[in-house]
N, C-alpha and C positions, 0 to 999 in steps of 0.2 A: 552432266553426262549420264547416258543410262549403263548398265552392265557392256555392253558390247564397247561402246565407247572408251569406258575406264579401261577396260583391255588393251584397248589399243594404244590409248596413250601407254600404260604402263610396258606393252613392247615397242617403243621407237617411235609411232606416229609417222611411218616411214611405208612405202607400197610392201617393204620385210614383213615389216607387222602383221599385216592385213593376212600376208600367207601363213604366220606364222598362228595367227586366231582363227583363221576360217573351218579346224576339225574340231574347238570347240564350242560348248554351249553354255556360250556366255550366261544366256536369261535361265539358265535352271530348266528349260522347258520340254529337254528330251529331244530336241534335233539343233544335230550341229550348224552353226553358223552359216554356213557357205550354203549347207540346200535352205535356210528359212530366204537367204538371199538370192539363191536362184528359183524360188518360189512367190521373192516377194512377200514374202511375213518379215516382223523386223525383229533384226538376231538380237536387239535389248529388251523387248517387251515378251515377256510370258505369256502375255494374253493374244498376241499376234502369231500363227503359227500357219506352217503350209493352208492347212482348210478353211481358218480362217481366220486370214491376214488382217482383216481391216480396213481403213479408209484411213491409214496413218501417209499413205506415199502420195495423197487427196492435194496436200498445200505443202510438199517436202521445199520446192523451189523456194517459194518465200521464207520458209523458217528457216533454211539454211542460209539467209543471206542477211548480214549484221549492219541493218540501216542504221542501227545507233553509233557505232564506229564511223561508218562511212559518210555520213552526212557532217560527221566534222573534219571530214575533210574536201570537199564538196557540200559545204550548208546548202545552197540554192537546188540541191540536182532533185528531180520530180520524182525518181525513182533509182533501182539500180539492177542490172542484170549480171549473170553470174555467167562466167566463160573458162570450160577448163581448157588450158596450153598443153603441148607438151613438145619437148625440146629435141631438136634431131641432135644425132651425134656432132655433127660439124659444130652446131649453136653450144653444146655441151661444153666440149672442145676450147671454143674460140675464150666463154665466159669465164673458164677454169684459169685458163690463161693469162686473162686480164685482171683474176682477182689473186690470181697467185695462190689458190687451193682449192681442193673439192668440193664440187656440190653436193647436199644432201639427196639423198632419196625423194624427196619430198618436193625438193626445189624443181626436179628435171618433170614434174606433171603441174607445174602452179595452176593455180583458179585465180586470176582475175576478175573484176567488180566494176564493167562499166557506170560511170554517169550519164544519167539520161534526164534531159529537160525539153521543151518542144522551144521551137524557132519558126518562126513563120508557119503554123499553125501543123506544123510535122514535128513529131519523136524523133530527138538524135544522141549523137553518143557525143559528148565532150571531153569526158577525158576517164582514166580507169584508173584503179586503185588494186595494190596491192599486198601480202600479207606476209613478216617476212619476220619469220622466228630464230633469235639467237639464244644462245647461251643464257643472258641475261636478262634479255628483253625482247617481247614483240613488239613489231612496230607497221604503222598503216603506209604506206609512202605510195602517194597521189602524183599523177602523170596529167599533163593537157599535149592536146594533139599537136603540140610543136617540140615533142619530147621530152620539155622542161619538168622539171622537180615540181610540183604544187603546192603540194602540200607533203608533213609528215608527222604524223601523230604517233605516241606511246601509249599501245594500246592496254600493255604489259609490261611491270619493269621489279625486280629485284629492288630496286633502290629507287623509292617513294617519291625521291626529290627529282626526279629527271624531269615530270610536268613541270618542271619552274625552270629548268634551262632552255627560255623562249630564246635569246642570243643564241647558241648552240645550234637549236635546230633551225634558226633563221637563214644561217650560212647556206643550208642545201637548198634550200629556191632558188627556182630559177637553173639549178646545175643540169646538164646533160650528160651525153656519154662521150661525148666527147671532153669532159672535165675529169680531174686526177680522181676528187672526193679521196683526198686522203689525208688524215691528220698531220699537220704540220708541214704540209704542199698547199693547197690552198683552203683546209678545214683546221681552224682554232681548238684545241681540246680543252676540255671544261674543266678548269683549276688541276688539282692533284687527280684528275677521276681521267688520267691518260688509257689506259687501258681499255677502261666502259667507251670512251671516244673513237679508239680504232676499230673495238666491235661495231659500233652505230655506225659509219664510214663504212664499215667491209658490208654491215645490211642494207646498206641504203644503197651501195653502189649493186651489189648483187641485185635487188630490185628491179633499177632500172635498168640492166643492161639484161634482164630476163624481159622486159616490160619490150624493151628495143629488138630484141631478138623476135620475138614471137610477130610483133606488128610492123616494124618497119618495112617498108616498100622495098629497099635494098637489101 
């Protein structure tokens, strides 16, 4: 991450944040954040500034979009394009409900990761992928267009050994939302690691039921 980014993570990684950085200057460079942004120079780079910005915002789309995560969970997909959501109050509402606590700041604008591959010699979108940060662990959790679970990879984890509870994460395939996804209803928790089990279940369930909110036709 450059300066402006370390910022950010360091206040929340939250829409907070973003207000909370924008009067300063991150890069050292003598203008604060929010006008190199509303100029379009980039608030981490020192050499990028209102006059001259650069040719850094040239290919932003693709370097903001993490093929190397995402193709493990979609191997075959050609490509993948990036779509940011954002959740009406009702959807807000409904999810809070079903998961039995608040959603982060972060979760109520997610960015989804369509896959894209061709079929009869047209680009189509087959299924999307999502990014979904806890406490302990990020994790990828992949949707196909019949709602189901796909896939769900650890993208990021506190505790090194979770890439080895393939049984664990195998459970969530195939689930929808119309499924509990919850530890000891119909998800197995991993040996003594009860607790890390009901955070993975509340992220995974969170996921798809943002994934089902924003796309579903109902």
């Amino acid at each position: 991450m450059n300066a402006y980014g370390k910022d950010f993570q360091r206040n929340g990684l939250s829409l907070l944040a973003l207000s909370r950085i924008a009067p300063r200057d991150s890069d050292k460079d003598g203008i604060h954040n929010l006008q190199e942004i509303q100029a379009k120079s980039n608030p981490g780079d020192p050499l990028s500034v209102p006059d001259t910005p650069g040719e850094w915002l040239t290919h932003i789309d693709e370097a903001a979009i993490p093929f190397t995560e995402l193709k493990e969970g979609f191997s075959d997909a050609e490509g993948f394009v990036a779509l940011e959501g954002t959740l009406k109050p009702d959807q807000i509402q409904d999810i809070e409900s079903r998961l039995g606590s608040p959603l982060l700041d972060e979760d109520k604008v997610p960015i989804f990761y369509f896959a894209v591959k061709t079929v009869g010699g047209k680009k189509v979108k087959y299924g999307v992928v999502q990014f979904i940060r806890g406490d302990n662990v990020t994790l990828a959790v992949g949707v196909n267009l019949k709602g189901e679970i796909a896939s769900v990879k650890v993208v990021t984890a506190k505790d090194k050994s979770l890439s080895k509870e393939t049984l664990f994460f195998n459970q969530f395939l195939g689930k929808t939302v119309g499924d509990a996804i919850r530890t000891g209803t119909d998800i197995q928790p991993m040996g003594e690691k009860k607790s890390l089990s009901d955070e993975i279940s509340r992220l995974i369930k969170k996921g798809l039921l943002e994934i089902y909110a924003v796309f579903s036709k109902k």
